[in-house]
N, C-alpha and C positions, 0 to 999 in steps of 0.2 A: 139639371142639364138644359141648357140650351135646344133653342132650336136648330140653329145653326149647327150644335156637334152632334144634333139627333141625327142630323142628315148625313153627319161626315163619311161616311159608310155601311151604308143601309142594305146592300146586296150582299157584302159581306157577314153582316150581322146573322142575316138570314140566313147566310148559306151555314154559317157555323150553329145556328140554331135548330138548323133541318139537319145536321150531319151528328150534331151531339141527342136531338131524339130516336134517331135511328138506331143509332149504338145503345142506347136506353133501351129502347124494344129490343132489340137482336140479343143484349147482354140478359133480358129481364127474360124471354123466350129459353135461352140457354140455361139458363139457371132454372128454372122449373124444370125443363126437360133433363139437366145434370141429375136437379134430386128427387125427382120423381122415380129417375133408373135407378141410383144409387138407395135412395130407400127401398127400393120393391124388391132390390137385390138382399138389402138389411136384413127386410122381414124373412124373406124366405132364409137365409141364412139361421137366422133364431129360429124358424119353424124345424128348418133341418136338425139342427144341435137337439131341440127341444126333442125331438121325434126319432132320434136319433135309433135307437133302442127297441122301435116297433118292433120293427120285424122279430128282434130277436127276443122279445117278450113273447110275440104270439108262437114262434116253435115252441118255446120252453113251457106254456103254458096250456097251447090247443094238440100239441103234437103229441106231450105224454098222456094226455086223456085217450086222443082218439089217434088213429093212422091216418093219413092224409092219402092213401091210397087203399083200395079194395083189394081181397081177397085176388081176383083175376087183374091184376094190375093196373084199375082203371082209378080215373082220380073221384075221390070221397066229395063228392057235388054239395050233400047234405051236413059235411062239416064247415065247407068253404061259405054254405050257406049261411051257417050259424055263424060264425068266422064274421063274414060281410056284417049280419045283423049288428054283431056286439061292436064293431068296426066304427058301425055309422051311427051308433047310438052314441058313442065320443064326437065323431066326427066324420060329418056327411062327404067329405070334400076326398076320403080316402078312398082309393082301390087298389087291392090283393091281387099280386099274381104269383101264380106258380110257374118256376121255371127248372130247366133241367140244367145241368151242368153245362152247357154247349151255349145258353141263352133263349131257348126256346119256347114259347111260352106252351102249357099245359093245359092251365085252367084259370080264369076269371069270373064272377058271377057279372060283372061288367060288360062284359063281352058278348054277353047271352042277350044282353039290352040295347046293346048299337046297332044301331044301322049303318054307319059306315063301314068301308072295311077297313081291319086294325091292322098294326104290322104283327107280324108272327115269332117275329124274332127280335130280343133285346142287347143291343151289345152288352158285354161285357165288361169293357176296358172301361168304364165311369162303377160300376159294381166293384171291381177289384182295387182301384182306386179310394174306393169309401170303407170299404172293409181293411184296409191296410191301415189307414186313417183312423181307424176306429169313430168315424163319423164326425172327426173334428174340425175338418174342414170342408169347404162349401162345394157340392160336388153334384152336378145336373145329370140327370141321364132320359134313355128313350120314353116317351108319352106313349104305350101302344097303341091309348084311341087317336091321337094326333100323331101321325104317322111326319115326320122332318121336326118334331118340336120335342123341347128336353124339358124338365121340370124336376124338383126337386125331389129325392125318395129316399128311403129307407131300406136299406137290404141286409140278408142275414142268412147262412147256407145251411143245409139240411142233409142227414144222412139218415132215412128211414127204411126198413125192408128193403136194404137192398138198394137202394136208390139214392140217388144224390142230386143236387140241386140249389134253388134259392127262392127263398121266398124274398117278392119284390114289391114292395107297397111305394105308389106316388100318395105323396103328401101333399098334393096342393092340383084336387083333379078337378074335371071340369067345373063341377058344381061350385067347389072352392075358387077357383078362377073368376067366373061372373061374380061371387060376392067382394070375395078381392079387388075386382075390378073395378065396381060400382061405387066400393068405399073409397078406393083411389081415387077416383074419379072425383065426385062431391068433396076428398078431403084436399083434392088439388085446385078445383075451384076457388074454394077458402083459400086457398093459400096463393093462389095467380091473383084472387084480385085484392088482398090485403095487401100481398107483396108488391104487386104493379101500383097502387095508389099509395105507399110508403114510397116505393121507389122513386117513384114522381115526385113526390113530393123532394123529398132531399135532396134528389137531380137537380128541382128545379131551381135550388138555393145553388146546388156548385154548379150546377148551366151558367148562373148569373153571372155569378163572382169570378168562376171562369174566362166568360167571353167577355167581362169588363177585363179581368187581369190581364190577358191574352192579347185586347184591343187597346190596351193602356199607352202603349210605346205608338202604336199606330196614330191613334187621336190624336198626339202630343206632335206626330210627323205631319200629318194633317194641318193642324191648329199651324203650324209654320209653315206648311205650305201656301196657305191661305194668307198669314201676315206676307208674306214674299208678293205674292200676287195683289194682293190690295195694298204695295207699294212700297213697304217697308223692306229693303234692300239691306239690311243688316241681320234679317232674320235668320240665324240659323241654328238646327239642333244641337244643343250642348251635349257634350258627354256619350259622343253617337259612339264607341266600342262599349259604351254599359246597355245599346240596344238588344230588343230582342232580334231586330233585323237593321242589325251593325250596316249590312252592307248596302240597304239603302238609305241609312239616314249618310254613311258619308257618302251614296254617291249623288245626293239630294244639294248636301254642302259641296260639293265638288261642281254641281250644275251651278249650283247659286254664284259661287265664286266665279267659277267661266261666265256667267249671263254679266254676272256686276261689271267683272273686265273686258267683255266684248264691249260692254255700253260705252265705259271708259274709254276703250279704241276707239267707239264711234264719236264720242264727243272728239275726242280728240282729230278724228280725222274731219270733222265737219269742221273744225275751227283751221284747222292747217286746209281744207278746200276754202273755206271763207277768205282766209290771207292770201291764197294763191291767185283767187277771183280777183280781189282787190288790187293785187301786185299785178297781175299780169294787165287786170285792166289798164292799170295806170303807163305799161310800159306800151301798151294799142295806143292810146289817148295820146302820146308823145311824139312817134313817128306820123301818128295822123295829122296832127296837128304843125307838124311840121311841114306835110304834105300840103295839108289846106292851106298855108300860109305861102308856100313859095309856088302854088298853084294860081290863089289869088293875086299874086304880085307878079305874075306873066301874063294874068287876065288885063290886068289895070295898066299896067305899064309895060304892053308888047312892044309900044312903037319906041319908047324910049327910053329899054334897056337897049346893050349893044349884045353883039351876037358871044362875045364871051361871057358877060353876064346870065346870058339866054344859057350858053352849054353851061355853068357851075351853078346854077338853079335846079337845070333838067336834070345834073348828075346827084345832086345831093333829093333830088326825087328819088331817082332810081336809087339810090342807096338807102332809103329807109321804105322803101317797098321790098327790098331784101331782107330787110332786121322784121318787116311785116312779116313778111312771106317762112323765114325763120323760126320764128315763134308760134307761127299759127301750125310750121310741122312738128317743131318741137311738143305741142300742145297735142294734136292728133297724135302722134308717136309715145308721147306716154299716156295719155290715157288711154289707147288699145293695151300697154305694158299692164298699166293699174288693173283694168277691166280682166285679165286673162284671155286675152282675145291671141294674143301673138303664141304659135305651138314653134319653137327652134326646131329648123330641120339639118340637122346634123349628116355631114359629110368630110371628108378627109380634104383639106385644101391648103394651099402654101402661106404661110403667115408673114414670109417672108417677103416673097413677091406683092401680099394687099401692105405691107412697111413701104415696102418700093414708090407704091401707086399714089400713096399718103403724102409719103415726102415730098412725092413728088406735085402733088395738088397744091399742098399748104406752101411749096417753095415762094411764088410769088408774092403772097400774103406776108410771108415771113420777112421776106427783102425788103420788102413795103416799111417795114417795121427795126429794118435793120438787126435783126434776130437770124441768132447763126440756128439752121436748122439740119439735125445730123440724124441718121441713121445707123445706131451699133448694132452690127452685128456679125457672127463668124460666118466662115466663107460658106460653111454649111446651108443646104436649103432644110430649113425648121418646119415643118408637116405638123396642122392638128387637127384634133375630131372637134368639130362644132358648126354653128350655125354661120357661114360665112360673112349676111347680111348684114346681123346683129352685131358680130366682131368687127365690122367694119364700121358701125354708127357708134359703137363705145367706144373706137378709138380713135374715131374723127373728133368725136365730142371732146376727148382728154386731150388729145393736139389743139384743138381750137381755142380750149380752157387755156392751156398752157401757156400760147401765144398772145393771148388776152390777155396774162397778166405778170408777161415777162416786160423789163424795163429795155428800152433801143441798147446795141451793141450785148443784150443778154445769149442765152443761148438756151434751146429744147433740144433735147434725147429721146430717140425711142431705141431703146435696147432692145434684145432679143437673144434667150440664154437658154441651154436647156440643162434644167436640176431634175434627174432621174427620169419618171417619164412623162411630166410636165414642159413644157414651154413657160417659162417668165417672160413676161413682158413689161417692159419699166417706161413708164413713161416721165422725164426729169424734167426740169426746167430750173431757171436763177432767178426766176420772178421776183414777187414780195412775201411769199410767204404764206401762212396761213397761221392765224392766234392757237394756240395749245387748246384755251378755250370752246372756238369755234370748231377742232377737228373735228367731236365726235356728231356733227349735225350739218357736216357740208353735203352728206348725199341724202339729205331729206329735201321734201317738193320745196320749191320757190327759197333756199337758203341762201345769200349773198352774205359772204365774208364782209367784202368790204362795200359797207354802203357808200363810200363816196364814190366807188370804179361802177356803179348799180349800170348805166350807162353803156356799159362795157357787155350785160350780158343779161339771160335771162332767165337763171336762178332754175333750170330744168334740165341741163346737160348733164351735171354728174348725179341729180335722182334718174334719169334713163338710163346712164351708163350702170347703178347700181340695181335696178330692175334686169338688164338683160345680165347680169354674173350672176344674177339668182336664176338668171334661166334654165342655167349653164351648172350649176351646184359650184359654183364657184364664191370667192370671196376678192374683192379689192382692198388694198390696205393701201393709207396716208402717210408717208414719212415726212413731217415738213416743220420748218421754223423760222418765223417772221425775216424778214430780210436775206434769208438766204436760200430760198425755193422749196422748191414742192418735189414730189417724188407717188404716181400712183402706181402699183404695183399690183400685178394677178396674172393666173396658171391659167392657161388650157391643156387639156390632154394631149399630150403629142401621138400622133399618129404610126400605129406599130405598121410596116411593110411589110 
């Protein structure tokens, strides 16, 4: 392994390293503690079975020798004595008790020896339980020296003199307990720490192989992230639905692919800002140059031009200090559009009456040009929602375009129609046309159909007119075919009363 892929996720590693020893200890703690209860339950289980029968050996065997109670009906101390001795000569861990039919207890030699005090009373319902059972099954009952604690026992009923009863032996009494204990204890030892340093060990093999297996698809996302970044723009994860985390390796490929094509956009728009520098430069350089020329030839020769020469110098100034002045707004105008700078403030206003204003602007220009310039529209006044400003600079723009490249005695249209509740707006012309080829790229920056009319215009009227109908969620559409005009077409919302 690399250096490089030691690093690739190094916090990760750890955290899964620290998360997978913890469930080690938690799982290896569990599991002692499961079989330490479940054994402790086992033995006593076999102690019970095994023992099962105490009690009822010693009636059958102490009981017809001797009476378990005296002459005045008190209980025989000096059998229960002998009783205990023979008891604990088997097994120290045992204690006898006499009880009477009710649960009560009568007599113990145990009892004579505590110092706490014992309870008095043994339930019953764990006794009738084990006697039904005939001791086959695993059955707790009252501790009298540990008064809230149950332990395992042997019981067996009695009918002497008169009397009735149960003889009630715990099997597993104090004394038994602490050695119980102690063996548990030392035997649980051995066994937490064979078991703990087995555990480990094996763990440590599937920790391994685990957190490689686990981190295998990750690396591999890494290992491509890292080609991506150190420049390799082709890098992507193969086969990402067979990940274990499908949904970031595709959305890893889905970044990559958006980054590769934004960059794409940017090359691209840096070479179309390049051409438009270039273009536009050229078309400043042109009227300037024009300007410095028939500036300097009013300098040099004030006295002997004559005064109409003087006025169609001065005017052909002025007139390309306009195509300046033009360009330089068309230029500020859309790059605020490009930039997102311009917000459309949308109001209800007459499309009709700013047609009016239009025609009436461009009439003189048009006559100029001998171009019939007309206005269709029904007798209706047409109402739409939008940005009035903007609607008026896209449609000066398309009339100006129009007239630019209609031939003398041609003719422009601005229609005005309403299809549902949209307003059409058609703007026509008999110009020359525009090539099938060059449609789909006339509304990008700096486009000129026709280079030889370049003269005529400055390749940024219909990119702003297509900027403000995106403002608008609108669209402009081109109908057009070489020699026989042009046709641009787009809705605004007509305005509800």
């Amino acid at each position: 392994m690399s250096k490089t892929e030691k690093t690739l996720t190094p916090r990760l590693v750890k955290k899964l390293w620290v998360a997978f020893i913890l469930i080690i200890i938690l799982m290896g703690a569990s599991y002692i503690f499961i079989t330490g209860y479940l054994t402790n339950k086992h033995n006593q289980a076999i102690t019970q079975r095994v023992n099962a029968k105490v009690a009822e050996h010693v009636i059958q065997e102490k009981f017809q020798s001797a009476s378990p109670f005296l002459q005045d009906g008190s209980v025989n101390k000096e059998l229960f004595g002998d009783l205990m001795h023979d008891m604990m000569a088997v097994n120290r861990g045992i204690e006898v008790y006499l009880l009477n039919k009710t649960g009560d207890i009568q007599y113990s030699v145990v009892l004579e020896h505590n110092e706490n005090e014992p309870t008095k009373t043994v339930s019953l319902a764990p006794i009738q339980t084990f006697l039904k059972t005939n001791g086959t099954e695993f059955v707790i009952g009252d501790d009298p020296l540990n008064p809230g604690e149950q332990k395992i026992f042997s019981a067996a009923p009695f009918s002497v003199d008169g009397q009735e009863g149960f003889i009630y032996i715990i099997l597993a009494g104090k004394e038994f307990e602490l050695i119980s204990n102690n063996l548990l204890g030392q035997y649980f030892t051995k066994l937490g720490i064979g078991a703990t340093l087995l555990t480990m060990f094996f763990a440590a093999i599937i920790g391994l192989l685990s957190i490689w297996f686990l981190t295998k698809n990750l690396r591999l996302i890494t290992r491509t992230v890292r080609k991506f970044q150190e420049g390799d723009l082709e890098a992507r994860i193969e086969n990402p639905e067979r990940s274990d985390i499908e949904v970031f390796a595709h959305s890893f490929n889905d970044m990559a692919d958006t980054i590769v094509s934004n960059m794409d956009k940017m090359k691209s728009v840096d070479t179309l800002r390049r051409e438009l520098i270039a273009n536009v430069s050229h078309d400043l350089r042109t009227p300037l140059a024009i300007l410095k020329g028939y500036v300097e030839t009013l300098q040099i020769k004030r006295d002997s031009l004559t005064e109409k020469e003087k006025d169609e110098y001065l005017q052909i100034t002025h007139d390309n200090i306009d195509k300046l002045s033009n360009l330089i707004n068309q230029l500020f105008d859309y790059s605020k559009l490009e930039a997102e700078q311009v917000t459309p403030i949308k109001e209800p206003f007459s499309i009709t009456e700013l047609s009016h204003d239009l025609i009436a602007k461009f009439k003189v220009l048009a006559k100029q040009k001998q171009i019939d310039l007309q206005l269709d529209n029904p007798e209706e006044n047409c109402m739409v929602f939008a940005d009035v400003s903007l609607v008026e600079r896209a449609l000066q723009n398309l009339i100006e375009n129009a007239i630019k490249y209609t031939q003398p005695n041609g003719k422009v249209t601005l229609s005005l129609h309403k299809k549902g509740k949209n307003i059409e707006i058609d703007i026509t012309d008999t110009g020359t046309g525009i090539p099938t080829n060059e449609q789909p790229f006339i509304f990008d920056r700096y486009k000129q159909v026709d280079k030889s009319a370049k003269k005529q215009g400055y390749g940024l009227g219909l990119a702003i007119v297509k900027r403000i109908m995106d403002l608008h969620d609108t669209t402009i559409t081109v109908l057009s075919k070489p020699k026989e005009g042009s046709s641009f077409i787009f809705n605004l919302p007509a305005y509800q009363i």
